[in-house]
Structure formats: structure tokens, C-alpha cells
C-alpha positions in Angstrom: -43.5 20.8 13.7 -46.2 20.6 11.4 -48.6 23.3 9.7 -51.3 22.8 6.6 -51.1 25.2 3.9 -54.0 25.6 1.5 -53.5 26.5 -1.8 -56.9 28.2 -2.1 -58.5 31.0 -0.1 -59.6 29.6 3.5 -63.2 30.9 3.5 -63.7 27.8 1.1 -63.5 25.6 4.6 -66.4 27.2 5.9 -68.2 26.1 2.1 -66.5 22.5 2.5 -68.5 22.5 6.1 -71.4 23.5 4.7 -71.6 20.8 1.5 -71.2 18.2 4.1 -73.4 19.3 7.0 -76.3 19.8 3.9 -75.7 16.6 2.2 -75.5 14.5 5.7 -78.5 16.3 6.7 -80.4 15.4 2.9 -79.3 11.8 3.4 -80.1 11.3 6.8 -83.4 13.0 7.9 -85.4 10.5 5.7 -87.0 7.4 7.6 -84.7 4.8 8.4 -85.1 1.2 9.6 -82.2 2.1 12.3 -82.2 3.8 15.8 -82.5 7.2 16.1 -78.3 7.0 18.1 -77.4 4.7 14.9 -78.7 7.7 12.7 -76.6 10.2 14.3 -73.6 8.0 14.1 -73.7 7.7 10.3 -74.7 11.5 10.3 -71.4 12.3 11.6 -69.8 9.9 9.3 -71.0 10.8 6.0 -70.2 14.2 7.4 -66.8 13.6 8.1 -66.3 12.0 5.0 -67.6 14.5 2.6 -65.6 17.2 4.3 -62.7 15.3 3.8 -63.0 14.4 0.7 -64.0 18.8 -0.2 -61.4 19.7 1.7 -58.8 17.6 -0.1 -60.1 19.5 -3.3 -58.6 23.1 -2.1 -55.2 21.3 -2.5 -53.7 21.2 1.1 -50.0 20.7 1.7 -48.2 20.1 4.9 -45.0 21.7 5.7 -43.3 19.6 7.9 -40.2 20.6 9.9 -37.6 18.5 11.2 -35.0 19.1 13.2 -31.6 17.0 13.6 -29.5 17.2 16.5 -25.8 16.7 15.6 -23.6 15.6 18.4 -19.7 17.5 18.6 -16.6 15.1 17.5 -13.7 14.7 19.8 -11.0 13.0 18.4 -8.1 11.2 20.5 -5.0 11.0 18.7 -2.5 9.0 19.0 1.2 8.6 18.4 2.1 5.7 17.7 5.6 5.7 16.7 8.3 3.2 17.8 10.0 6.5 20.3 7.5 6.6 22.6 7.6 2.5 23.0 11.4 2.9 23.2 11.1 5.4 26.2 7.8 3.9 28.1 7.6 0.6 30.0 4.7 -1.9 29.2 2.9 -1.3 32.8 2.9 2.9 31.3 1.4 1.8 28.2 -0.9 -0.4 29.5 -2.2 2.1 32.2 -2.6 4.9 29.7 -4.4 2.3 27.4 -7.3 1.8 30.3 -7.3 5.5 30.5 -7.4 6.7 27.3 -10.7 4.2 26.6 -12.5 5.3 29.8 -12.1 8.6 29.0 -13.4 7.6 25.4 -16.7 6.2 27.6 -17.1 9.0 29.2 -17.0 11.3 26.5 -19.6 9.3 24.1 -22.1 9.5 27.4 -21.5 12.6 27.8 -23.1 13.9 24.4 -20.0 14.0 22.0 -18.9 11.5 19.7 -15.7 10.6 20.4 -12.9 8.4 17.5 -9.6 7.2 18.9 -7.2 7.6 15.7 -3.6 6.8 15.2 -0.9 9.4 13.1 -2.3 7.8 9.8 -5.8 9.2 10.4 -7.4 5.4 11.3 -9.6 4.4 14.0 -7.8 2.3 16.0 -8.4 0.5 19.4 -5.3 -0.7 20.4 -2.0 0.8 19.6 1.3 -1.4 18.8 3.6 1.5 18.5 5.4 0.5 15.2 5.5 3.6 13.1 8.7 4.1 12.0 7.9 8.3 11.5 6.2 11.1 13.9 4.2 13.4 11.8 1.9 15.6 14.1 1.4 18.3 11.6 0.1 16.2 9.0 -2.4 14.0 11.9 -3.9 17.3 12.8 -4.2 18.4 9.1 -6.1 14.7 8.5 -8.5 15.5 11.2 -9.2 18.7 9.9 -9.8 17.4 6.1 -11.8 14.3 7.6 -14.1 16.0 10.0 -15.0 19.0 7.8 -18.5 20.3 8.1 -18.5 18.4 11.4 -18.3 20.5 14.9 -15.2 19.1 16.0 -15.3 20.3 19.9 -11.5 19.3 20.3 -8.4 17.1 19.8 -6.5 15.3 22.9 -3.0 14.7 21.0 -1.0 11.9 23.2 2.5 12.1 22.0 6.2 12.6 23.7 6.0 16.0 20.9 9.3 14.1 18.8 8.4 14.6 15.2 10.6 14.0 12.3 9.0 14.3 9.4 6.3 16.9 7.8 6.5 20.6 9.4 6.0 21.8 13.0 2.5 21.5 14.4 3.2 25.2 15.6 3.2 26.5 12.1 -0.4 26.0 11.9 -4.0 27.1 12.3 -6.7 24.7 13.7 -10.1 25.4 13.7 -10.3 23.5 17.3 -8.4 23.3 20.4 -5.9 20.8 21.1 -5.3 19.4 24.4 -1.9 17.5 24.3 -1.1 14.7 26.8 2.9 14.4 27.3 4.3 10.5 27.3 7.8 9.5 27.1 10.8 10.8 28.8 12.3 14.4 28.8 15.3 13.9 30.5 18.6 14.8 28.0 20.7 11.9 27.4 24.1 11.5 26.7 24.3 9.9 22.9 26.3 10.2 20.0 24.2 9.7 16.8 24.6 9.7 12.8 22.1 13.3 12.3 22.2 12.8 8.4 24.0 10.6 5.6 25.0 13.1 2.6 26.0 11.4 -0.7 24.6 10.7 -4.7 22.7 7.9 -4.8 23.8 7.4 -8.5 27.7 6.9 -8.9 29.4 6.7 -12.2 32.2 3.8 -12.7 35.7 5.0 -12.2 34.9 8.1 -10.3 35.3 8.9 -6.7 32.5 10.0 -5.1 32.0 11.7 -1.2 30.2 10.2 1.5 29.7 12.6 4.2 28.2 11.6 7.7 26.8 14.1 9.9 27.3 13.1 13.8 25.5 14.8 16.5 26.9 15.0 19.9 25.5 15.5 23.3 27.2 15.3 26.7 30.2 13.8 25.5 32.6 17.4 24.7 36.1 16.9 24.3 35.8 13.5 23.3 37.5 11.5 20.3 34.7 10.3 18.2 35.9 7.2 15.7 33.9 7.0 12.4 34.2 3.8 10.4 33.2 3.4 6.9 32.2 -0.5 6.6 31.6 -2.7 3.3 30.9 -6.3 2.4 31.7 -6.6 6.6 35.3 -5.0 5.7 36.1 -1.9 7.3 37.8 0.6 4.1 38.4 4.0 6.2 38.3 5.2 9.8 38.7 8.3 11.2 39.0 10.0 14.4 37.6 13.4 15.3 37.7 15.4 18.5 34.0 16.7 19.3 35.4 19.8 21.0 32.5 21.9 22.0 30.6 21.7 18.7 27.1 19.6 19.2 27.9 18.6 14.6 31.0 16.8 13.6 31.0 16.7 10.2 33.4 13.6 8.9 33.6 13.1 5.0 35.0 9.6 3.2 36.2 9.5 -0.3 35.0 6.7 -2.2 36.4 4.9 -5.4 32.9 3.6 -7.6 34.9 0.0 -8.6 32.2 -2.5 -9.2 28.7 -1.5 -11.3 25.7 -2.2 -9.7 24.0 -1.3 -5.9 26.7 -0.9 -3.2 25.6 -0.6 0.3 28.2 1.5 2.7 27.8 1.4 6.2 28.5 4.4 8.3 29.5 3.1 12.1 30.3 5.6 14.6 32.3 3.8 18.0 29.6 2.9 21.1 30.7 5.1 24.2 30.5 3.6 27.5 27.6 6.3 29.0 25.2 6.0 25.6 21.7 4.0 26.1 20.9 4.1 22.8 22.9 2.3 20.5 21.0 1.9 17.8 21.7 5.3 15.8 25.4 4.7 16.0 24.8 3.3 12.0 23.3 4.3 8.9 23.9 3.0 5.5 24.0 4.4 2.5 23.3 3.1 -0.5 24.8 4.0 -4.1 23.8 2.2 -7.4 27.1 2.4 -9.3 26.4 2.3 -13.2 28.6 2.4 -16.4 28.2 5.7 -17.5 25.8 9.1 -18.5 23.6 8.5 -21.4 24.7 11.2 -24.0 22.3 14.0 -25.8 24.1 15.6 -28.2 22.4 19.0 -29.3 23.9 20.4 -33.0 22.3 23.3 -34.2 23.5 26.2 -36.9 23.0 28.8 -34.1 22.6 29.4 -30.7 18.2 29.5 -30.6 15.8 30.0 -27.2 14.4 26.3 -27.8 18.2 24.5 -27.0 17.9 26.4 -23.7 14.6 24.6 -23.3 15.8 21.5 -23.8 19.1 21.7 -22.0 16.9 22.6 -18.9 15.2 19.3 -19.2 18.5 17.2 -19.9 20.3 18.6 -17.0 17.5 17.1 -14.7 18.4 13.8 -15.3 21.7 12.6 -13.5 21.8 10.2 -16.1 22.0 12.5 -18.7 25.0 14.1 -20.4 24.5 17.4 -22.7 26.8 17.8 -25.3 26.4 21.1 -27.7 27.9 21.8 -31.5 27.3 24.7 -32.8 30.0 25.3 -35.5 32.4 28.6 -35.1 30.0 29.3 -31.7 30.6 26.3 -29.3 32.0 23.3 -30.4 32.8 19.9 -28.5 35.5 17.4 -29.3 35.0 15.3 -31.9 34.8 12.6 -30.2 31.8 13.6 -28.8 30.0 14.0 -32.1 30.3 10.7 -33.1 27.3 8.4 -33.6 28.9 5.3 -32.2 29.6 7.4 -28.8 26.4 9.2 -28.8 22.4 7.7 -27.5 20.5 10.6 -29.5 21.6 13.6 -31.5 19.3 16.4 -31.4 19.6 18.5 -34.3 17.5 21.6 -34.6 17.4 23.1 -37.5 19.7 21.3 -39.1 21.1 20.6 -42.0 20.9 24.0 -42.3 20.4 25.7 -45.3 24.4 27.2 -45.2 25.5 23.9 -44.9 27.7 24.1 -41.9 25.5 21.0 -40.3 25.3 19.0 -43.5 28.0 16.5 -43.3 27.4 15.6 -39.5 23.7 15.4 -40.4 24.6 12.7 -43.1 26.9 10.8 -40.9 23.9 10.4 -38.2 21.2 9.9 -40.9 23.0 6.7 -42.2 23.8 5.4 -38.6 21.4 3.3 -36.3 21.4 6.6 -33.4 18.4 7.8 -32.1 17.2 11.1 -33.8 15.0 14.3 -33.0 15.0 16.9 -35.7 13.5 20.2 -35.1 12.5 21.7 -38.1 12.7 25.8 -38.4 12.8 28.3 -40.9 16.8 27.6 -41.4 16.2 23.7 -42.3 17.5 22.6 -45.3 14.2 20.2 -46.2 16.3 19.5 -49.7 18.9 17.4 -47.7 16.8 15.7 -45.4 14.8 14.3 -48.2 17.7 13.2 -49.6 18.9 11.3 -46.2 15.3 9.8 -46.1 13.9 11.4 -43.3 10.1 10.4 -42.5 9.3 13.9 -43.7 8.8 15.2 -47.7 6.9 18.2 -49.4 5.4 18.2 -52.6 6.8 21.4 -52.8 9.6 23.8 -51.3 7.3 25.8 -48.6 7.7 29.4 -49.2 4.8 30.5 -46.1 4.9 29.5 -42.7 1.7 28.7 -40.5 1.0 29.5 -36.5 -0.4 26.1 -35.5 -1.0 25.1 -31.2 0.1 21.8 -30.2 -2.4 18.6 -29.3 -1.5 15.7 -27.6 -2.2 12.5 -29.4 -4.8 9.8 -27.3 -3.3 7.3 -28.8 0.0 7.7 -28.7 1.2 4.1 -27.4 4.9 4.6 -26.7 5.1 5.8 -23.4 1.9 6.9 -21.0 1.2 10.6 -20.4 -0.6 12.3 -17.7 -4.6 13.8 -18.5 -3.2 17.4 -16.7 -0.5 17.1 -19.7 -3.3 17.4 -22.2 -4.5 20.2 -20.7 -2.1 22.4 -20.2 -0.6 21.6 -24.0 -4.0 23.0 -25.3 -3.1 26.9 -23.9 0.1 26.9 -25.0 0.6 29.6 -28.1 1.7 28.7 -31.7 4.6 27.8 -33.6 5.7 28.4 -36.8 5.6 25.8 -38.8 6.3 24.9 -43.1 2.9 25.9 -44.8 2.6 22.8 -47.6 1.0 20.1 -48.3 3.2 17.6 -46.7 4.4 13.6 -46.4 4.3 11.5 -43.6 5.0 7.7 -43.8 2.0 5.6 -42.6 4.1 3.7 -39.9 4.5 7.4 -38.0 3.3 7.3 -35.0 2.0 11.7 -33.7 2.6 12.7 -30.5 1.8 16.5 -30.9 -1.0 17.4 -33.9 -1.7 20.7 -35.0 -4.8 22.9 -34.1 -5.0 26.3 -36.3 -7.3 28.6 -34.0 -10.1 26.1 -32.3 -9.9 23.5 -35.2 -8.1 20.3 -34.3 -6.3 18.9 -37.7 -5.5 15.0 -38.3 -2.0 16.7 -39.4 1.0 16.2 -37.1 3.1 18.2 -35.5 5.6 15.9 -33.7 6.0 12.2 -34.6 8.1 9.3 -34.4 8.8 7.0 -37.2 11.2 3.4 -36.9 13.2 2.7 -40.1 14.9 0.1 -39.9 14.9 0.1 -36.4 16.7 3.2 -36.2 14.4 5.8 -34.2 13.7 9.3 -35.5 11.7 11.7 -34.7 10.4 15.2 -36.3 9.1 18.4 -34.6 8.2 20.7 -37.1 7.9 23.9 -35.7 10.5 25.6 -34.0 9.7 28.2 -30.4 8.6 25.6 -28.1 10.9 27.6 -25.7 7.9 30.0 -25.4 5.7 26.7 -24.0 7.8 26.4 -21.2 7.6 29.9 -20.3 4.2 29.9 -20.8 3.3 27.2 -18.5 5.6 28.7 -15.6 3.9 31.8 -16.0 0.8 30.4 -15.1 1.4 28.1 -12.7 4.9 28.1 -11.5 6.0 25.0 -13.0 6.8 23.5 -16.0 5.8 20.3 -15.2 3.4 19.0 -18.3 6.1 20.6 -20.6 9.2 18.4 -19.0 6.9 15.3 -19.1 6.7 15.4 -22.5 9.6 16.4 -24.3 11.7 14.7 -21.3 9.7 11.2 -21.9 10.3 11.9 -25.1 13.7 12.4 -25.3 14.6 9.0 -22.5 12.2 7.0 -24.7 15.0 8.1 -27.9 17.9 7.4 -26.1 16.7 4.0 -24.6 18.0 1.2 -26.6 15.0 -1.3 -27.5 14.5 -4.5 -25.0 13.1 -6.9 -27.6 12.7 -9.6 -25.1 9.7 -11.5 -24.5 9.5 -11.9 -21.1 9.9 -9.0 -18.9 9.7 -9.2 -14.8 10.8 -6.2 -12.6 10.2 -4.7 -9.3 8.2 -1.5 -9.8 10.9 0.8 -7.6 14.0 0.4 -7.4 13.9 1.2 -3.9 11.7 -0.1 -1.0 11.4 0.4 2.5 11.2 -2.2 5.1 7.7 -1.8 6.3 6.3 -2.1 2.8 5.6 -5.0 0.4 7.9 -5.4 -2.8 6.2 -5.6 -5.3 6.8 -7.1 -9.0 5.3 -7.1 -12.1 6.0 -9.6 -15.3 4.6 -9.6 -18.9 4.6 -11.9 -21.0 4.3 -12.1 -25.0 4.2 -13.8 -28.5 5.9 -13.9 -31.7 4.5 -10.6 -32.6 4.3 -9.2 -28.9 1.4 -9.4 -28.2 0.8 -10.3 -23.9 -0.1 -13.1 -23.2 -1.8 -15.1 -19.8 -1.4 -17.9 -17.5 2.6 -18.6 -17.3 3.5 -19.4 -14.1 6.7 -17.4 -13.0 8.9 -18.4 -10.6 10.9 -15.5 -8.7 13.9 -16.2 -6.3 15.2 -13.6 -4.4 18.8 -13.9 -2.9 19.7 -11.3 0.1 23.1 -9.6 1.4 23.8 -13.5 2.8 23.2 -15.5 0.4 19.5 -17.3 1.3 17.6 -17.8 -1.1 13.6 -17.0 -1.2 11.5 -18.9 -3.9 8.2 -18.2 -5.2 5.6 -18.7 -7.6 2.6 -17.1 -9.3 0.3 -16.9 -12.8 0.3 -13.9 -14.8 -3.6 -13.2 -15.7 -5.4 -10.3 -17.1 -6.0 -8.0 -14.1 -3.2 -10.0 -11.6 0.6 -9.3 -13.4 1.7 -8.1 -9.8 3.0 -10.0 -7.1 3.9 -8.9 -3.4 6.9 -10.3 -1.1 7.0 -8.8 2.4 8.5 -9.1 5.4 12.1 -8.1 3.7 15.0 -6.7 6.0 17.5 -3.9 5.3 19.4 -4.7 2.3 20.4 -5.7 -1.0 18.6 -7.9 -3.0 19.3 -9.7 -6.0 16.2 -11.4 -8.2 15.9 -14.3 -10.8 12.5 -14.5 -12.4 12.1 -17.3 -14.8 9.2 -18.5 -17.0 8.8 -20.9 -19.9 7.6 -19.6 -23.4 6.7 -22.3 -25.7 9.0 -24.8 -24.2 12.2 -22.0 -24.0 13.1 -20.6 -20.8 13.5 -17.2 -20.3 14.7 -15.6 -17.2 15.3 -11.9 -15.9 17.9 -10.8 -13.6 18.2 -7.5 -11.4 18.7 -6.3 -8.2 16.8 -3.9 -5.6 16.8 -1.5 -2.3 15.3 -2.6 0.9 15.7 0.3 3.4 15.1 0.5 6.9 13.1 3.3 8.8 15.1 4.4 11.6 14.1 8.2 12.3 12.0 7.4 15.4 15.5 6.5 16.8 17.4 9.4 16.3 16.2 11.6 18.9 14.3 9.7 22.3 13.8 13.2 24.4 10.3 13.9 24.3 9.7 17.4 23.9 6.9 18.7 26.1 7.5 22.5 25.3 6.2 21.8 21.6 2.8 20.1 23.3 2.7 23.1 25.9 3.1 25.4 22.9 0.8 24.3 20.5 -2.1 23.5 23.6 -1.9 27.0 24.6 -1.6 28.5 21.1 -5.1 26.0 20.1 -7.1 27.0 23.1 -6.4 23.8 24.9 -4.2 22.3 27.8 -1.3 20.3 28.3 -1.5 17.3 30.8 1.2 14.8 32.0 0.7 11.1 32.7 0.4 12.1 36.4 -2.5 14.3 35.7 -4.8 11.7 34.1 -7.3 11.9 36.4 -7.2 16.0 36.0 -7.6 15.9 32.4 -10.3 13.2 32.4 -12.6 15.6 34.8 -11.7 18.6 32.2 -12.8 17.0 29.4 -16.0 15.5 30.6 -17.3 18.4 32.6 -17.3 20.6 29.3 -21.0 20.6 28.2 -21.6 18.7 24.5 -23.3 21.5 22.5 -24.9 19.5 19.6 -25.5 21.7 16.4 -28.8 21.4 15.1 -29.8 21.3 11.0 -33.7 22.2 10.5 -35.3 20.4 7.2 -38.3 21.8 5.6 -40.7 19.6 3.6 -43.9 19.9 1.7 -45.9 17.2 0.6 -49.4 17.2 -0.7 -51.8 15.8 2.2 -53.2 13.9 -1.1 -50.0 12.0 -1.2 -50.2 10.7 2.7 -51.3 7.0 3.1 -53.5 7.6 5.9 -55.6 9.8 4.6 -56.7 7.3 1.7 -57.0 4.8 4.7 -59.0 7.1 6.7 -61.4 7.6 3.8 -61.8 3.9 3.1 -62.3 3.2 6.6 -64.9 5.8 7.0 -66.7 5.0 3.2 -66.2 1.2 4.5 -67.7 1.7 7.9 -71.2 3.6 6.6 -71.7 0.9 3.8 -71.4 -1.8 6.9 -73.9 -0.4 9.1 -76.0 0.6 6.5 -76.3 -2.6 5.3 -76.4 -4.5 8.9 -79.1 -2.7 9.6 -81.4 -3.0 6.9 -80.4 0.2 4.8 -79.8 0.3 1.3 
């Protein structure tokens, strides 16, 4: 729809009218060498013409309306996860293929726009059924997130209703009805199955450690169940349980950790003659067996809010042990505070200014152990001075100073995340030693100091190398009030644990100096993705380097052997192996650095999916649930034809958006095409016919 808009008073048409009727009529009641039809011809033209061209002068504008007619999305969704293959012949799946696309015909001619998507959330066309994991909460979430501000008229979800991973679809809201259509088979089957595998996946050397094996049981009560616990192909432990009347049979191994590295432990539960499905009979665990916990020792003068802080982050870690001394308040065995048994010694405030601290300070001062020293207002700066500490003041500082923490951009040891940065800048002050202070030049800052909204070049947190013995300073004491801080505001103290706890596994990691480094970036993988590696490569002064070929060879559970090859180049230091089966694999990756070879060894975790096998009953009073509770319907594979007829007799509404433009009629093409047509045609027949 279109209307004209003048900018100026109407009346003023009535004057354009005028100007044109009076100057035609001046122009054109003069003798003429033309006919008197000619004459009246050019009359209307020049008439035409000069209204036009006044009328253009009052500034018209067209407001144009348009209207857009948005068809209604239906989605078909479908599960495509290896339990409905498992329980569905080839002739089903084929039939409910033709099906599911002519009902996708019918619905596109029928005014909606109609996607067939998988689980994942992609368009697909045909479906292989090779998803190892059901998640129909998280499907219908996707449509919701990928269709908003679209009319989504409904969902038809085709699944047998089995999902085992994410949360029930039941739990919640759609903003559109969901039809379901049931496939797969409800009837209950007799099975005995391994629920859940329960054990550390970190072990320590000489320890025992549990493996406990959940086994659900249906239709087989009062049965003796057999349990085997399986390595190398060897079987270590059985045991035999009677199932009673309980559906859970818990059974539990004990395990000796013998050999360091990944050890895979297979979990077999013995085949009854009634069960169909075999295949969840077995899991396999797998625990990576290592020498021992790295050890954080924590000596302090007295107990202080900030050790709590920091123990919170150690005890995290697995890997880490935490070790406190505090002298005639808790003290450990002195064994434990020695630096040759010891990765880093945290020592807050301390030496302290009683001297209690002083001696074991010295001892770890002189020693190659990682340091952190947190500085307070118990420090005895006198004595780290002495022991060479990367910290001096020209004086003894008698004030203290409220400073707020900034993260360092260029900090190069270890990467931190942008949200880090952010959170660090609301945290509130510390006291720190008021003084003009000295820093060595090879310090590297982590956390500088910002008095009120002024960001200083002077640090509050560094690390300096002397002598390759790592140390690092944090000069204020109360960070415990950071970590309370950030959980206050958003229930987590996640920026705060990055930090301080990359911080603190940077310390205690001893230095690889090696110039060629190749790993696989998990140490874990599943079976349906690629394994994927990345090497580096560098010079005399470490600097990386480009275009070394590497060669990888990967050797499985068997012993065969997989070779490959690539180049490291800027932008391509990653390469990808797939197709890898449950297992243990052990790596070789080998390059030449002027003329020396180097070569990396390690080993990695290939697991297999097998959730989709655990549980083959289709549930079709989730689908009936969560049809009714949507506004929708649940169908059966024998009511195709039924829910076809449903779907396509529902009218397509189509949603329509208005758009409202102006544009001066000035502007428009035709009009200056119009004019020149009209200026062009009067000069023509003017001059044709003998006029001037």
C-alpha cells in the first residue's frame, strides 16, 4: 500500500494546476505551423510537465507499506541413536523413512516450512542411527534456541523415549506442542547388565584402590550372578553373588596399583542362557597409575584466613598433597619439611619477624624448590633480603597501602581466561608494604597494583627465576577476602582458583627444557572422535620453529603399529588420527633437529560409547507424557497414516511483519524518466513539425 505525503499545505496543488494550465495556455494559443489536434497534444504535454515538475517543489514523499508473510516452522526430530537401530528391523526403518519425508512434502505444501533434524540439531535427510547417546531434553532445547523469533507451529519427536544423558524432557517448558512418534520395542527383557563402573581414575603406586561394579538385574531373581575382574586377558578376581529379589547387585574388587602408567580393567559379568543382549555384560575401567602426589607444603607463623584459601584450591587437585607447619600450632613430620621431598613450599608470612620460621626459610632459600612467599605485616623483609629474595626496600616500611589487584596482559607463563580479568578488577584491597621498593628486571608480574581507579606499573604478584630455582612474591596478605568476594557475587570462585591454582601447578612443575615437544591434547578420547596431537618445535634459544616433518607411530592394546607423518607450520601444529577402537594406546613421535633426533613417548585413552546399550525398552509413557503435557499427541508406527492426516489438516497460520518506508518521490527513477520522456517528446514534435 502506497499514500503521498506533502510536506507543504495541499491548497498549493490547486496553484501547481494553475501555473501549468496558464503557462500551456501562454505557450500554445499563439499561431503554430501544426494542426489544431497536434496543438492540443503538446498543450497537455507541457501541461503535464510543468505540474510535475511544481508539484515536485512541495516536497512529496511516499509512504510505502509492505507486508511479509512468514510461513510456521515444523521441525521433525529425530533420534538417531544406535537403540532404536538395535530394536528395529531394516524393512521398519526403511518404511518410516518413506513416511517421515512424505509427510515432510505434505507439510511444506501445505503452508509451513518443515526441517527434518537429528538429536544434534542438523538438518539431515537420511538417518544412519550411530549416535552413541539419547539426549531429548537438550534436542528440544536446540530447537527452541535455533528457531527463536520464528512461529514454530510444532515438533513431531520420533524416538523409542530411552535417554541417557542430559535431564528428562518432562522437566521442561516448550513454547510449542510436541507430537511424539513411538519406535522401537517396549516389551521387558530379561538382561543382566553392568548399570555403572565406580572407581578413581587416578591411582597412586603401592596403594589398593576399589573398583566397584554396579549390576542391574531383570527377570533373572534368585539367580547366581558371576562377576569377573579381567586384565592383560588374565582373569585376577571372580565373584559370585545371588540376585535375590534386589533389581542392584552391588560387587566391589580390591585392586593392588603395581605398575605406573594407564591400566585398563575389564569388568565381565557371565552371559545367561535367556539374555538377547550381550553386549552390556562388560565395561572397562580405566585407571592411570602414577608415582605419587605432588607436595605443597604451607609454613606460616600462624594460623591466617588466606592458608584456608589456598588449602581450598590444593585439595582440588587429586594430584596434590597439602602439608601444613605452623610451629607450636600444627606441625608435620620432619620429613615432610624437607626441600628434597617437597615440589613448592608456600610460606606466608614468613620468616617471621619472631623468628620461629627463619631457619626453615633459609634451608628452602638456598635449595633449588619452587617458592611462593606471601608477604604480611609479620614478614621479616630483613631476612629475606639477606637470603636474596627478588624483593628489597630502600627502606624498612613503617605504613601499609590498600592496593586492588590487575592481571598482567602479558604475562607469558601460563594462559588465563578474559572473564579472569574481570572479575580480578572488583575484588577489594590488600594491604600491602608502603615504600619505595626493588624488583629485579628478569621478574615477570602477574597481579599489579591499582590504588582507587589508577592502574600502577608496580607489581603486586611476580615470579622471578634465579638460577633456575623458581620463586615467587605476593605482597599483600587477605586474598582470602577475594575468594569470598567472588562467591558472593556469583556463586563460584572460579577466576580466583584459575589463578592462584595455575599459579601454584605452574611452581610445582619441574621445567621440560626439551626442544621438541609432541602430545595428544586429552589424555582421554572417545571412540567416535578424532585424536588429535599437537608438536612444537624450537631453537637454541627456544624459539618455535616450522617445517619439521614429524613422524608419529601409535601402538594399540595388540601390538600394531600405526605410522604417520606431517609438517609443523605456522597455523597447522595439529594433526588428527581417527578411526581408533577401545583402548590403550601408546605413541612415539620423532623429529630431526639439526641433524639430532628427538623423539617423545606417552601413552593415551580411547573409550568406547556404549550407553545406547544399556537399556533397549523403549519407553512410550515418557513420549505419551511429554505429548500430552506440550499440547500434542502421541502416535505409534501403526498409526502413521493417523498422524500424517493430523498434521496436514491443521491450517498453516503464517505471521505477517508490516514495513513502513518513506522515500522522497524526488528520489524515484521513474519520475526523472517520466520528465525526460515528456521534455523529450515536446522538443520532438516541435521540431518535426516546423516549431521552434
Amino acid at each position: 500500500m502506497k499514500n503521498i505525503i506533502l510536506e507543504s499545505n495541499p491548497a498549493f496543488i490547486l496553484l501547481c494546476v494553475a501555473v501549468a494550465v496558464g503557462y500551456a495556455y501562454v505557450l500554445y494559443t499563439t499561431k503554430h505551423p501544426w494542426s489544431g489536434t497536434l496543438n492540443k497534444i503538446l498543450f497537455g504535454v507541457r501541461t503535464v510537465l510543468v505540474f510535475l515538475l511544481a508539484f515536485l517543489l512541495l516536497g512529496p514523499i511516499i509512504r510505502q507499506i509492505n507486508n511479509l508473510y512468514e510461513k510456521p516452522v515444523f521441525i521433525i526430530l529425530r533420534d538417531n541413536s544406535v537403540s532404536v537401530k538395535e530394536t528395529t528391523d531394516s524393512v521398519t526403518r526403511n518404511s518410516l523413512q518413506q513416511t517421515l519425508t512424505a509427510l515432510k512434502s505434505s507439510l511444506n505444501a501445505g503452508g509451513y516450512e518443515a526441517f527434518e533434524n537429528d538429536l544434534t540439531g542438523e538438518e539431515v535427510s537420511v538417518v544412519n542411527y550411530t549416535e552413541p547417546v539419547s539426549d531429548l531434553q537438550g534436542a528440544l532445547r536446540k530447537v527452541s534456541n535455533q528457531y527463536e523469533g520464528q512461529q514454530v507451529a510444532g515438533v513431531l519427536l520420533v524416538s523409542d523415549g530411552i535417554y541417557n544423558s542430559g535431564l528428562s524432557p518432562l522437566y521442561t517448558a516448550y513454547s510449542f506442542p510436541v507430537y511424539t512418534l513411538g519406535v522401537g520395542d517396549t516389551a521387558q527383557r530379561q538382561d543382566i547388565s553392568i548399570k555403572e563402573l565406580i572407581y578413581n581414575k587416578i591411582a597412586y603406586q603401592g596403594n589398593q584402590f576399589p573398583v566397584r561394579a554396579e549390576i542391574l538385574v531383570k527377570g533373572f531373581p534368585n539367580q547366581n550372578i558371576t562377576v569377573s575382574l579381567i586384565k592383560s586377558g588374565k582373569v585376577i578376581d571372580r565373584q559370585t553373588k545371588n540376585s535375590g529379589t534386589d533389581q542392584l547387585l552391588p560387587v566391589e574388587f580390591k585392586i593392588g596399583a603395581t605398575e605406573q602408567g594407564l591400566q585398563r580393567m575389564d569388568v565381565q559379568v557371565e552371559v545367561m542362557q535367556q539374555e538377547k543382549n550381550v553386549r552390556n555384560n562388560k565395561a572397562t575401567a580405566f585407571i592411570d597409575v602414577v608415582e605419587g602426589k605432588k607436595k605443597i607444603l604451607v609454613v606460616a607463623s600462624a594460623p591466617h584466613p588466606d592458608i584456608k584459601a589456598l588449602r581450598a584450591i590444593v585439595d582440588k587437585n587429586s594430584n596434590y598433597d597439602f602439608i601444613l607447619h605452623i610451629p607450636g600450632v600444627e606441625e608435620t613430620e620432619t620429613k615432610n619439611i624437607q626441600p628434597a621431598n617437597v615440589d613448592l613450599a608456600i610460606f606466608h608470612q614468613s620468616p617471621d619477624k619472631s623468628g620461629r620460621t627463619r631457619d626453615l626459610f633459609q634451608q628452602f632459600a638456598t635449595s633449588k624448590t619452587s617458592m611462593l612467599v606471601v608477604v604480611g605485616q609479620q614478614t621479616d623483609l630483613k631476612s629475606m633480603t639477606d637470603e636474596k629474595m627478588p624483593l628489597a626496600f630502600d627502606q624498612p616500611p613503617r605504613q601499609y597501602d590498600d592496593v586492588m589487584p590487575v592481571i598482567s596482559p602479558t604475562f607469558p607463563y601460563f594462559l588465563l581466561s578474559p572473564e579472569a580479568n574481570a572479575v580480578f578488577s572488583g575484588f577489594p584491597p590488600v594491604w600491602v608494604p608502603f615504600g619505595r621498593m626493588q624488583v629485579p628486571a628478569s621478574a615477570v608480574t602477574l597481579l599489579s597494583q591499582r590504588v582507587g581507579s589508577i592502574a600502577t606499573d608496580k607489581s603486586l604478584l611476580w615470579i622471578d627465576i634465579p638460577d633456575n630455582h623458581k620463586i615467587a612474591i605476593m605482597l599483600g596478605e587477605g586474598f582470602w577476602q577475594w575468594r569470598l568476594e567472588e562467591y558472593s557475587k556469583n556463586e563460584n570462585t572460579e577466576a580466583f582458583d584459575e589463578v592462584f591454582g595455575k599459579l601454584i601447578q605452574y611452581l610445582s612443575t619441574t621445567d621440560d627444557k626439551s626442544r621438541f615437544k609432541s602430545y595428544p591434547l586429552e589424555q582421554q578420547f572417545s571412540d567416535t572422535e578424532a585424536v588429535v596431537f599437537e608438536s612444537q618445535v624450537y631453537n637454541e634459544i627456544y624459539e618455535p620453529v616450522f617445517g619439521n616433518r614429524v613422524d608419529l607411530e601409535i601402538t594399540d592394546d595388540a601390538g600394531r603399529k600405526f605410522k604417520y607423518n606431517y609438517v609443523v607450520s605456522p597455523g597447522n601444529a595439529r594433526y588428527q588420527v581417527g578411526g581408533l577402537k577401545e583402548g590403550i594406546y601408546k605413541y612415539t613421535a620423532s623429529t630431526s633437529i639439526n641433524g639430532k633426533d628427538e623423539k617423545v613417548r606417552g601413552q593415551f585413552l580411547v573409550t568406547a560409547q556404549q550407553a545406547e546399550l544399556q537399556n533397549l525398552t523403549a519407553d512410550f509413557g515418557l513420549l505419551r507424557k511429554l505429548a500430552s503435557s506440550t499440547g500434542g499427541q502421541f502416535y505409534t508406527l501403526s498409526q502413521t497414516d493417523k498422524l500424517q492426516k493430523d498434521l496436514t489438516q491443521k491450517e498453516a497460520t503464517s505471521v505477517i511483519h508490516s514495513e513502513e518506508k518513506f522515500d522522497n518521490l524526488l528520489n524515484l527513477k521513474w519520475v526523472f524518466f517520466l520528465l525526460l520522456a515528456l521534455i523529450s517528446a515536446e522538443w520532438f514534435l516541435r521540431k518535426y513539425h516546423g516549431g521552434y
